[in-house]
C-alpha positions as CSV (number, residue, x, y, z in Angstrom):
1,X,45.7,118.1,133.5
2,X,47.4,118.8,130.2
3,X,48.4,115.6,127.9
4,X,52.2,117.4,128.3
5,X,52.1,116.5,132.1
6,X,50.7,112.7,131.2
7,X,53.3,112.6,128.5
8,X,55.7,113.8,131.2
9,X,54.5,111.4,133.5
10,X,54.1,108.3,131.2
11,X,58.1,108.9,130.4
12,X,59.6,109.0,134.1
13,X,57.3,106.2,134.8
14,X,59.1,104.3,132.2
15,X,62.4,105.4,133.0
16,X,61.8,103.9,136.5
17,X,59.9,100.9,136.1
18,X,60.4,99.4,132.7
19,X,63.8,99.3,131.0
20,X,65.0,96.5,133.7
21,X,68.6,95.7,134.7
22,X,71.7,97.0,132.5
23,X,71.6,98.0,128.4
24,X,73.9,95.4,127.0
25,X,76.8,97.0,125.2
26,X,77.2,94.0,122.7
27,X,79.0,93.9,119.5
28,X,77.3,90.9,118.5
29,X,75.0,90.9,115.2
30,X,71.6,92.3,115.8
31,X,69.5,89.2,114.8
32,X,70.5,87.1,117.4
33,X,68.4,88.6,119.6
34,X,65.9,90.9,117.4
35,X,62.1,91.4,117.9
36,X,60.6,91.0,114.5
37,X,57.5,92.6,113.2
38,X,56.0,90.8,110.3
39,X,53.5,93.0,108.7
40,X,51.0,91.9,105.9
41,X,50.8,95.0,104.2
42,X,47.7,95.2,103.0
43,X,46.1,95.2,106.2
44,X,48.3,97.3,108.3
45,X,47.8,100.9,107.4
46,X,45.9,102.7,104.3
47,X,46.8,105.8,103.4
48,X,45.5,107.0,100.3
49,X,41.6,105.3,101.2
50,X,41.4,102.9,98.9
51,X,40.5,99.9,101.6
52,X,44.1,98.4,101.0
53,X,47.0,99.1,103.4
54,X,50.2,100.2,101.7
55,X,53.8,101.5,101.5
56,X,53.0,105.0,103.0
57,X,50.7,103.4,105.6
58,X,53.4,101.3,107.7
59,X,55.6,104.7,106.9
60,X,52.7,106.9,108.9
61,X,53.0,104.5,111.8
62,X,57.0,104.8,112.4
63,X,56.5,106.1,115.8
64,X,54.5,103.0,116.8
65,X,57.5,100.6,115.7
66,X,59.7,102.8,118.1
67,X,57.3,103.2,120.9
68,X,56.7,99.3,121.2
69,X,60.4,98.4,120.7
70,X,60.6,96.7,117.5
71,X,63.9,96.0,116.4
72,X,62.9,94.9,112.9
73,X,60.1,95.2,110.3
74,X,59.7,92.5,107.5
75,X,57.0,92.8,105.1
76,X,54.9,90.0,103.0
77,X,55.3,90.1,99.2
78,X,55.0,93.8,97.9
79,X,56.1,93.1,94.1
80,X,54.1,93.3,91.2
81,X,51.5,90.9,91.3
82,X,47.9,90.3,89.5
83,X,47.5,88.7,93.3
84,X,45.8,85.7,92.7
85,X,47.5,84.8,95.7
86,X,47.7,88.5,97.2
87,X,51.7,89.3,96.2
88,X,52.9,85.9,96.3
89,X,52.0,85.3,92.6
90,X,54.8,88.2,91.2
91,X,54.8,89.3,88.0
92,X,57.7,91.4,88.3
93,X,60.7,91.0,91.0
94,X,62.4,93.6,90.8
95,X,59.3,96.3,91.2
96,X,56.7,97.1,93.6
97,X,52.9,96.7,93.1
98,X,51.2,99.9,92.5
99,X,48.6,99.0,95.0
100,X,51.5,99.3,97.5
101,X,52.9,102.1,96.3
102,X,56.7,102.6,94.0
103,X,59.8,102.1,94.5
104,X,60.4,105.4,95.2
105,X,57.6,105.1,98.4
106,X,59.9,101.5,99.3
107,X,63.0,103.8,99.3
108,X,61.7,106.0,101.5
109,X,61.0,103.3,103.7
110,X,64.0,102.2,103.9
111,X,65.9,105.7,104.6
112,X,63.7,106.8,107.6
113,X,63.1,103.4,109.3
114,X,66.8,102.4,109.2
115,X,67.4,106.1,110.3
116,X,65.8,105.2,113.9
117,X,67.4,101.9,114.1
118,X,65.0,99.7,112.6
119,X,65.9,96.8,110.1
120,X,64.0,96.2,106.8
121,X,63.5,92.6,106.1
122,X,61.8,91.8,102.3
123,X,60.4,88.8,101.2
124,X,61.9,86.4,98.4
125,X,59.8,84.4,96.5
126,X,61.8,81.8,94.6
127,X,60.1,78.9,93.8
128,X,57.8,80.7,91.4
129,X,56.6,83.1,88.9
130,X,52.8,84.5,88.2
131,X,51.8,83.1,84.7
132,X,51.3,86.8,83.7
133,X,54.9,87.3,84.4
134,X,57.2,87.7,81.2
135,X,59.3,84.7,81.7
136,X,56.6,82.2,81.4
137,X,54.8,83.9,78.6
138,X,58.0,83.6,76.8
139,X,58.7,80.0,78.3
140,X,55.1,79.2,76.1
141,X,56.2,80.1,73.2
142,X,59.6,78.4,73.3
143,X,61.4,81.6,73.2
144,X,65.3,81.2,74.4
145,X,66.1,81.5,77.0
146,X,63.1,81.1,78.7
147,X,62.4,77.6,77.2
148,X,63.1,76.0,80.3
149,X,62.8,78.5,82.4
150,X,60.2,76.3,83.9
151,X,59.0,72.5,84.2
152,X,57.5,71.7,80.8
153,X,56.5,67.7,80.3
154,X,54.6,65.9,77.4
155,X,51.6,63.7,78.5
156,X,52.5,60.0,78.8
157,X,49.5,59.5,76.8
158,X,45.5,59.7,76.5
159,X,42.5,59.5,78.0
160,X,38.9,60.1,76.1
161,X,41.0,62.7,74.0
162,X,42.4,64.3,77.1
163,X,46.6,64.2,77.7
164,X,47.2,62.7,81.2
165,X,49.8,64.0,83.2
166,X,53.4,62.7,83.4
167,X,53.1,61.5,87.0
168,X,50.5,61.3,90.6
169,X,52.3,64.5,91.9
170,X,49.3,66.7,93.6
171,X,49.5,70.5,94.7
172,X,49.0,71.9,97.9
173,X,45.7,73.5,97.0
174,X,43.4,71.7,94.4
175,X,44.2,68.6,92.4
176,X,47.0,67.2,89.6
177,X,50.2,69.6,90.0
178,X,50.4,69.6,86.5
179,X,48.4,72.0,84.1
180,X,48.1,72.0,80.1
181,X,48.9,74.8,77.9
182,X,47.2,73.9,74.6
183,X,49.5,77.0,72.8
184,X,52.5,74.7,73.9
185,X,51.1,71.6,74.2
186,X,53.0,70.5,77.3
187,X,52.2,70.3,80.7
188,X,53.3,72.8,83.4
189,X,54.1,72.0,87.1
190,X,53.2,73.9,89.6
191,X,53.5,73.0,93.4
192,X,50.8,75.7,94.3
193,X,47.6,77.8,92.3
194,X,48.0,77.1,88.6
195,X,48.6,80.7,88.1
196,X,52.4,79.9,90.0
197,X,54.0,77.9,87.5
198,X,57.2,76.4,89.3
199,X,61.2,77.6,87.9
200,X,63.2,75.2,87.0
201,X,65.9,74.9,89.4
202,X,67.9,72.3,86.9
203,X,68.3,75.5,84.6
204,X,71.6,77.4,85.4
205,X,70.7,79.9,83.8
206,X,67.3,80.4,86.2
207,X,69.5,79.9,89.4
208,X,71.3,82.6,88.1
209,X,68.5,84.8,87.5
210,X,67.2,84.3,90.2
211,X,70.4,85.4,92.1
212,X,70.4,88.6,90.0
213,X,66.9,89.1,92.0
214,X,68.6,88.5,95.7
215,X,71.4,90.5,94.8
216,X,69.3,93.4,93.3
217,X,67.6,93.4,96.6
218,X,70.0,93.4,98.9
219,X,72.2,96.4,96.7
220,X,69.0,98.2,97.0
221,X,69.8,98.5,101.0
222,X,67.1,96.2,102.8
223,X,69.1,94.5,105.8
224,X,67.3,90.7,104.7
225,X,65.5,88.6,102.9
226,X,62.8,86.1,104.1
227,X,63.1,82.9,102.0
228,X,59.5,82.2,101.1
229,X,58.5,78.3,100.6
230,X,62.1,77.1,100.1
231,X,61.9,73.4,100.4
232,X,59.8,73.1,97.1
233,X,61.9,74.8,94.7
234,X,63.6,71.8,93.6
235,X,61.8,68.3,92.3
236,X,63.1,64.6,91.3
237,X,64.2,65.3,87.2
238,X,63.2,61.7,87.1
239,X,59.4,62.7,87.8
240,X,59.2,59.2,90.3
241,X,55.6,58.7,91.1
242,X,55.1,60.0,95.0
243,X,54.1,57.0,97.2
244,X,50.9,57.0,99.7
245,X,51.5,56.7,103.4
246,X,49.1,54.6,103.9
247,X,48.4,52.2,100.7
248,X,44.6,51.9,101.6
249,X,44.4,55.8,101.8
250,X,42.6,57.9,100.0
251,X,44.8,59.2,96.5
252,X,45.2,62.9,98.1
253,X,48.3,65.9,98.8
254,X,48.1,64.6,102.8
255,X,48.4,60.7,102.3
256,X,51.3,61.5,99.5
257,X,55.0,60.8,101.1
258,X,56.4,64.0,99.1
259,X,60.1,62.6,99.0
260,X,60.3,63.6,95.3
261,X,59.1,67.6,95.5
262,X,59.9,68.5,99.5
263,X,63.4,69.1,100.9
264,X,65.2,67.6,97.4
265,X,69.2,68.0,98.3
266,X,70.0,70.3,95.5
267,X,67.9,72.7,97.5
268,X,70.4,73.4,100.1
269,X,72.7,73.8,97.3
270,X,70.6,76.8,96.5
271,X,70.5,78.3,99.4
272,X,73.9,77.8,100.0
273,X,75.0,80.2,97.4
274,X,72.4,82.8,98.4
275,X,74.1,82.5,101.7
276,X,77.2,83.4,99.7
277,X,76.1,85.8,98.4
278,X,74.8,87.7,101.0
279,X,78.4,86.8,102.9
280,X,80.2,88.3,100.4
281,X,78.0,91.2,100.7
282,X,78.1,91.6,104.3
283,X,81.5,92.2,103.8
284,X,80.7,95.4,103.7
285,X,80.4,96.0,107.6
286,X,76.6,96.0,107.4
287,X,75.0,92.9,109.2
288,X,72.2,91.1,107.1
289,X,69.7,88.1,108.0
290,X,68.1,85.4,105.8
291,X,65.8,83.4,107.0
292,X,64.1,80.7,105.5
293,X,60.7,79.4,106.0
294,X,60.1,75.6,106.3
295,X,57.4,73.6,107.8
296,X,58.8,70.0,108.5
297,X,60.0,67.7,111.2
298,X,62.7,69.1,112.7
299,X,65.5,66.8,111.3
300,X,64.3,68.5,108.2
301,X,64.0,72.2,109.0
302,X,67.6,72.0,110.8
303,X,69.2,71.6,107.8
304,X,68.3,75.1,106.6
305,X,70.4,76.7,109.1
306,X,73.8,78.0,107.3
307,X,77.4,76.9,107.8
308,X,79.8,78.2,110.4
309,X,80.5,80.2,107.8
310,X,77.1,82.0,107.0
311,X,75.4,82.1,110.7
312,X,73.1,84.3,109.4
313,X,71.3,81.7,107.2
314,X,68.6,80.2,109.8
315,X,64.9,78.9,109.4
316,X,61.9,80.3,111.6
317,X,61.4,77.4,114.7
318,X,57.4,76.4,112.9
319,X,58.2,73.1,115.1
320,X,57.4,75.6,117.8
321,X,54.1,76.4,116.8
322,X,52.9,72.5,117.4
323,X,53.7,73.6,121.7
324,X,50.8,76.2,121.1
325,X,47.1,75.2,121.7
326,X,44.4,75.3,124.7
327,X,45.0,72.0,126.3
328,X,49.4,72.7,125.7
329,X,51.1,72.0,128.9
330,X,54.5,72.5,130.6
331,X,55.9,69.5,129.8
332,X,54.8,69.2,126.4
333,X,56.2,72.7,125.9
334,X,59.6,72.4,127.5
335,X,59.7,69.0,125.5
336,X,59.3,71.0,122.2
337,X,61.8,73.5,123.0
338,X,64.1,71.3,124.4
339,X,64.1,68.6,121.0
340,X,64.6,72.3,118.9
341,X,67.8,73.5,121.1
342,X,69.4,70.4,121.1
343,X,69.5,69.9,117.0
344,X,70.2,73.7,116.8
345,X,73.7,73.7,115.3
346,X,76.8,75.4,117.3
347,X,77.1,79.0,117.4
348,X,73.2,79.4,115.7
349,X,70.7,80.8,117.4
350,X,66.6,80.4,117.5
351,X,64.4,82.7,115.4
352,X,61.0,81.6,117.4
353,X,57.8,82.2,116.0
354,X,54.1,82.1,117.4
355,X,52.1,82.9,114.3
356,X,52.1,84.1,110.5
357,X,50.1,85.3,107.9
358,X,49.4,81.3,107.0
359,X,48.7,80.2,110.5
360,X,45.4,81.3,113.0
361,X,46.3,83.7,115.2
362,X,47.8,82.7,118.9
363,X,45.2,84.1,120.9
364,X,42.4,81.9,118.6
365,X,44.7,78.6,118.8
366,X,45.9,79.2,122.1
367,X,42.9,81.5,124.0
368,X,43.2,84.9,124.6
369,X,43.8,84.1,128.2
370,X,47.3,83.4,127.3
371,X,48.1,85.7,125.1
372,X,50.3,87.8,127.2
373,X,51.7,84.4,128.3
374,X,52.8,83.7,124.8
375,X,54.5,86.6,124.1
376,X,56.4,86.6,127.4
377,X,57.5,83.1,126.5
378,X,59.1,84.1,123.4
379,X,60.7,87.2,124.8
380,X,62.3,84.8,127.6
381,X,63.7,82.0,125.3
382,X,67.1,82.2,124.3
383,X,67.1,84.0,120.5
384,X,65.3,86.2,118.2
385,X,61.3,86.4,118.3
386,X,58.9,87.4,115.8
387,X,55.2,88.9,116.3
388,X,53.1,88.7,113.7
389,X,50.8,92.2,113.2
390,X,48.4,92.5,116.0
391,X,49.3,90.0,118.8
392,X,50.7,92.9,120.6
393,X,47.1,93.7,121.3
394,X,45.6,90.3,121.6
395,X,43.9,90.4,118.1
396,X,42.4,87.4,117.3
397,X,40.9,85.5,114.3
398,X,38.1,87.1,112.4
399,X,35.0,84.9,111.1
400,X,34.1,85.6,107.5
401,X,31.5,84.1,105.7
402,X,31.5,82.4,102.4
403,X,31.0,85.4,100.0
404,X,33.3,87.5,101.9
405,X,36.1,85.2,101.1
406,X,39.1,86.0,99.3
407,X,41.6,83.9,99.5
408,X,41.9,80.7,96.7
409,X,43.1,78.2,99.7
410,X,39.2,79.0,101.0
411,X,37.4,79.4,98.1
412,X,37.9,76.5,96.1
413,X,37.0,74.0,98.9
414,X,33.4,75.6,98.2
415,X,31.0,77.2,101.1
416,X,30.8,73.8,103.2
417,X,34.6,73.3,103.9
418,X,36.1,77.1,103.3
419,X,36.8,77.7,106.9
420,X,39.1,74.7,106.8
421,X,41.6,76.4,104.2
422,X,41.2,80.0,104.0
423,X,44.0,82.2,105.3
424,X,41.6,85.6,105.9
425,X,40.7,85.0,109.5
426,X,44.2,85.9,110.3
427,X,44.7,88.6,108.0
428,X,42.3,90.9,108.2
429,X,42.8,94.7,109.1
430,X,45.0,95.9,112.1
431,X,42.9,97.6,114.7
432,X,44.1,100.9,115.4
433,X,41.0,102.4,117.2
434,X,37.5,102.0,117.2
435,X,36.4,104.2,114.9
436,X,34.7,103.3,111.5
437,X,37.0,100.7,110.0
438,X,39.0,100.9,113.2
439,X,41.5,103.7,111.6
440,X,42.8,101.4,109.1
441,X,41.3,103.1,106.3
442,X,38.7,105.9,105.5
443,X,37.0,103.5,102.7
444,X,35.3,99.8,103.4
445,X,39.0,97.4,103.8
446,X,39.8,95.2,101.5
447,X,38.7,92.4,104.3
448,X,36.1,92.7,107.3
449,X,37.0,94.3,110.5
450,X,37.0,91.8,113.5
451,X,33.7,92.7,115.2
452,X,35.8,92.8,118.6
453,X,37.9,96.5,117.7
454,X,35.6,98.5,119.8
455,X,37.5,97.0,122.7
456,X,41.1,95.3,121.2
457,X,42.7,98.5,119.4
458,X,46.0,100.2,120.0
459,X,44.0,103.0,121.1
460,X,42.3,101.7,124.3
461,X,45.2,99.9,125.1
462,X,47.1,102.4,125.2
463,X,45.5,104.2,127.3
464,X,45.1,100.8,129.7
465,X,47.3,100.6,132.8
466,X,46.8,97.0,132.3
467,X,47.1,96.0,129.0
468,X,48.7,93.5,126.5
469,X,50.2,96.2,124.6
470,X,51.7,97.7,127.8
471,X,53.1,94.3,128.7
472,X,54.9,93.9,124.7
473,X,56.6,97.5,125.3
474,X,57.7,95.8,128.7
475,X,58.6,92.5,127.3
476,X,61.1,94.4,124.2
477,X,62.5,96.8,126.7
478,X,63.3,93.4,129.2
479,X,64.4,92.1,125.5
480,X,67.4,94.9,125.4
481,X,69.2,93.5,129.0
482,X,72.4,92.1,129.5
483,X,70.4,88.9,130.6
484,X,68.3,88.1,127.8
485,X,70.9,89.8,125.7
486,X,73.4,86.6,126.9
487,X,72.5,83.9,124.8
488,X,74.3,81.2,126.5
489,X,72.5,81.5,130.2
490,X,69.1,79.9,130.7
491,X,67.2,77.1,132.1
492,X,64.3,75.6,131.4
493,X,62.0,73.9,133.6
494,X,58.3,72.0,134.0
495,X,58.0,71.5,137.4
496,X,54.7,69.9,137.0
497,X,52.4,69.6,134.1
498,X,51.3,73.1,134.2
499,X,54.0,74.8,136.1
500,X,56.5,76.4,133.1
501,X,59.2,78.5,134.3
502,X,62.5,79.6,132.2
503,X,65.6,81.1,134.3
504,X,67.8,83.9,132.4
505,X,70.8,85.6,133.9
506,X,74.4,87.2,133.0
507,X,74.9,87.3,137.0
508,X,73.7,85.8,140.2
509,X,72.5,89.0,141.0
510,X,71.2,89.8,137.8
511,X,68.5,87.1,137.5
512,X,64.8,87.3,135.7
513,X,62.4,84.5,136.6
514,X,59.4,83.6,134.1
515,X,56.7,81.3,136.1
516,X,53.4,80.0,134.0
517,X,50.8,78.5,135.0
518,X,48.9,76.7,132.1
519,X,46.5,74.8,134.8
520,X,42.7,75.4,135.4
521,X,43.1,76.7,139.1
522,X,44.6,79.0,141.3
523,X,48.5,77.2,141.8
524,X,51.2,78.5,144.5
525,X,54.6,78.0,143.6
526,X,57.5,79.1,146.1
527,X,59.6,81.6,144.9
528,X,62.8,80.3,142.9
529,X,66.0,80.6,143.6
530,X,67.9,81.2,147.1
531,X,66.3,84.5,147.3
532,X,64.0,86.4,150.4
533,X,62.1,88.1,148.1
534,X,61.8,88.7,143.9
535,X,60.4,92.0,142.0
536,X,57.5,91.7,139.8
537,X,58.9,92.7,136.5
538,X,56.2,91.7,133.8
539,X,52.9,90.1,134.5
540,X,50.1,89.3,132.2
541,X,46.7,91.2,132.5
542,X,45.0,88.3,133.8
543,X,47.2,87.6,137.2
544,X,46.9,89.8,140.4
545,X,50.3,91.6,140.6
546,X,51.6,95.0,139.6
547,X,55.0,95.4,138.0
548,X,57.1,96.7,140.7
549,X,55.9,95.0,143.9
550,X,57.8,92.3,145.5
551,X,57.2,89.1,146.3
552,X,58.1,87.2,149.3
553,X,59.6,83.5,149.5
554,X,56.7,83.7,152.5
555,X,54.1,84.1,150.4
556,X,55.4,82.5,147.3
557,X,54.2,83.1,144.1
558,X,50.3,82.7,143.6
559,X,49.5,82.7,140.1
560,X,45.6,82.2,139.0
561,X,44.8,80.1,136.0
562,X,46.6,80.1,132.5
563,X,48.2,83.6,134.6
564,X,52.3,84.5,133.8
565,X,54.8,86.4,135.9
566,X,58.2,87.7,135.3
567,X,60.3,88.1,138.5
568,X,63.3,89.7,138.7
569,X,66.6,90.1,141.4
570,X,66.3,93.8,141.4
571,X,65.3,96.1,143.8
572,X,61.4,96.9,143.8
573,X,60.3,100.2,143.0
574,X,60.8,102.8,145.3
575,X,57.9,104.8,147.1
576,X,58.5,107.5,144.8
577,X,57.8,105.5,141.8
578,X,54.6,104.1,143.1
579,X,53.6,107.7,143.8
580,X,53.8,108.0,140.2
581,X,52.5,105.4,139.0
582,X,49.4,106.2,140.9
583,X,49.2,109.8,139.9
584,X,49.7,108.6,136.3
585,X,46.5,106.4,136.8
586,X,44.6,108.9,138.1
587,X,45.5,110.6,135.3
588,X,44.1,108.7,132.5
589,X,41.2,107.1,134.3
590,X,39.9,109.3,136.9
591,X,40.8,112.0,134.8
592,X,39.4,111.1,131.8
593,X,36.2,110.1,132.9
């Protein structure tokens, strides 16, 4: 049979069985309930075969975005950059790094993505500079204004002919935040590598610099900004020493209370007037998103959200990624969730989050046996949700050795301890197919290829009637309904340790039931609701059901172990629509092989 009949096929079958329940017709703002792709460019798509994934790459795989139901893209740093820390070190912010491509290429980008509906969200990296980048060189050599364009200090004496630092403040990454120029003969602070020296946030004349930056961003057409690292851009102008939690502790960044260089107030300040900005400039008609990354306890990261004023202002729910591991259960879970939604201000909503390009992947921290679980989770909880480059197809964490390293955070803890810092596990290539470097590139990529492509690649799951990238297109298209679209209905249950279900409706009769079961065995659970019998919407690879069959309040709802279900009032498919479905199964596996 010809690929037009399968493509013929593949479409009624998905006019039938997978856009569920009514469109909403909303006029409320598309992030409130948007499916966020985060893509780390340099391992999504080469195009011009030089190992590293760029500007034109993500443009070639536009059709993807739309199959799979993305509402928006945001990319990881893509400025100039001598990447020390891969883009996040920028040299230039208002330009693109050649690697990537120009600013022509980004423009291009912008014009045919937002042409099909899809957003454009760009990172912005406030709270420092590269020390290639003009500023600093300037800031060196006293040059106005740039003299305090960043956080200069004298020693406070020294040591065997050596200046010692002006306080115990550590980085993140290696030692002493403080680093010393001999041309200037002052000390530098710098929360992160020593090649990010930190602005200085008590310089008016940086904030507004660095506002030129937002604003230059946002006039350039991109529909957000991602706030990178926000809670360190400001620091105690008195330079207080930073106690230890525990005064017999070792002197190091994780026994440090950091209530002198995390979460200082003036930072909300900051953001306040970026939120103003981008207010003002919403104005316009045009719907925009900032969001603002913070790891911190929650009384912390609910502070980011933005005034009734500037709902658009929110931070990513991190406190959601402590729910995910293999032992997580139900309770713990809807505890989580619950202690989030209750802080969440009035008339905000939730941007959850499973992973990032700083975090293992959730099929390595959570097992791949939940993977479809996860993502089903997020799609059912009230808000936005954002996938991180390859957990539509259950990619997982990749095991580098030593020398294959790349990234600083590993490399500098030394060959015994790297796997305990480094970030490359989780960022290496996107696995297209399982061809030679999995169709990411035509040359050897940048990182190594998870060993595991031959079988997890777009490709074969495509192709799959019973795959995790099957279940994502299902989970966005369940995404667009009126009730997940209705941000107000939902419950959320454990009715045991491992039994997790969440309820979302906009009528009685338009009802979708999630049911997980995080146990170790086989677990019945009887069939919620008032209701004779439920359709099998969504299910995850590993439980027994097919979307489109009912289930019975006779039977119940058996679910095997760390298995997920999605249930819905509607009716179940009609006998024509199973025909189909098992003519287009014949079709690509007892007629392809």
């Amino acid at each position: 049979l010809s690929y037009t009949l399968i493509n013929m096929l593949a479409l009624l079958l998905f006019a039938t069985s997978a856009v569920f329940g009514q469109e909403l017709a909303s006029t409320q703002e598309w992030w409130r309930t948007a499916v966020y792709y985060q893509i780390y460019p340099r391992s999504f798509k080469d195009s011009d075969g030089d190992g590293i994934g760029d500007i034109k790459g993500i443009i070639s795989k536009l059709d993807y975005f739309k199959e799979i139901g993305v509402t928006a893209i945001w990319l990881s740093s893509i400025y100039t950059s001598p990447m020390v820390d891969f883009g996040y070190d920028i040299s230039n912010f208002y330009d693109i790094d050649p690697v990537f491509g120009s600013l022509e290429d980004f423009k291009y980008l912008l014009e045919v993505f937002q042409k099909e509906g899809i957003r454009v969200i760009m990172d912005y990296v406030p709270n420092h500079t590269s020390n290639e980048h003009p500023w600093f060189k300037k800031s060196i050599k006293r040059e106005d204004p740039y003299t305090d364009f960043f956080i200069w200090k004298d020693p406070i004496g020294y040591k065997d002919g050596k200046p010692i630092p002006p306080n115990n403040w550590l980085n993140s990454t290696s030692g002493s935040a403080w680093e010393w120029n001999n041309e200037r003969q002052q000390f530098y602070f710098h929360q992160f590598y020593l090649q990010q020296p930190d602005l200085n946030y008590w310089n008016t004349l940086v904030v507004e610099e660095m506002n030129k930056v937002f604003k230059y961003w946002l006039n350039f057409g991109i529909d957000g900004l991602r706030v990178d690292a926000i809670k360190f851009i400001v620091e105690d102008e008195d330079l207080r020493d930073e106690p230890k939690i525990d005064p017999e502790g070792e002197y190091e960044f994780d026994n440090l209370d950091h209530i002198y260089t995390n979460n200082w107030p003036k930072t909300l300040e900051i953001l306040r007037g970026w939120s103003e900005i981008m207010k003002r400039k919403n104005e316009d008609g045009k719907d925009r998103v900032l969001l603002v990354e913070v790891y911190d306890p929650l009384e912390d990261l609910v502070k980011y959200y933005g005034g009734s004023d500037a709902l658009f202002t929110m931070p990513f729910n991190f406190h959601f990624l402590d729910a995910i591991g293999k032992n997580q259960t139900a309770t713990a879970l809807k505890k989580n969730i619950e202690e989030w939604l209750e802080l969440v201000p009035d008339g905000q909503i939730t941007c959850w989050a499973t992973g990032n390009h700083d975090t293992s992947r959730v099929a390595s921290r959570g097992g791949e046996e939940l993977a479809d679980t996860h993502n089903m989770i997020l799609a059912m909880l009230p808000g936005s949700m954002v996938t991180y480059y390859g957990e539509e197809i259950c990619m997982t964490d990749a095991f580098l050795r030593y020398d294959e390293t790349l990234d600083q955070n590993g490399v500098i803890l030394g060959p015994e301890d790297y796997l305990s810092g480094s970030r490359d596990p989780e960022r290496t290539p996107m696995q297209w197919d399982d061809t030679a470097y999995t169709g990411f590139s035509t040359y050897k990529p940048w990182l190594p290829i998870n060993p595991n492509y031959w079988r997890v690649n777009v490709e074969h799951e495509t192709y799959l009637s019973n795959s995790h990238l099957r279940i994502y297109k299902q989970l966005t298209a369940l995404k667009l309904t009126d009730a997940l679209q209705n941000l107000n209905n939902y419950v959320i249950s454990a009715d045991t340790d491992y039994i997790f279900t969440v309820k979302r409706w906009s009528t009685e009769d338009d009802a979708y039931y999630l049911i997980v079961n995080f146990g170790n065995f086989e677990t019945s659970v009887a069939l919620p609701g008032n209701f004779t019998s439920l359709t099998v919407e969504v299910c995850s690879v590993n439980s027994q059901y097919t979307p489109g069959e009912y289930v019975t309040e006779y039977e119940g709802v058996l679910l095997r172990p760390k298995a997920a279900v999605i249930l819905s009032t509607r009716q179940p498919l009609s006998i024509a629509t199973k025909i189909i479905n098992i003519v287009y199964e014949w079709i690509y596996f007892g007629g392809r092989n």
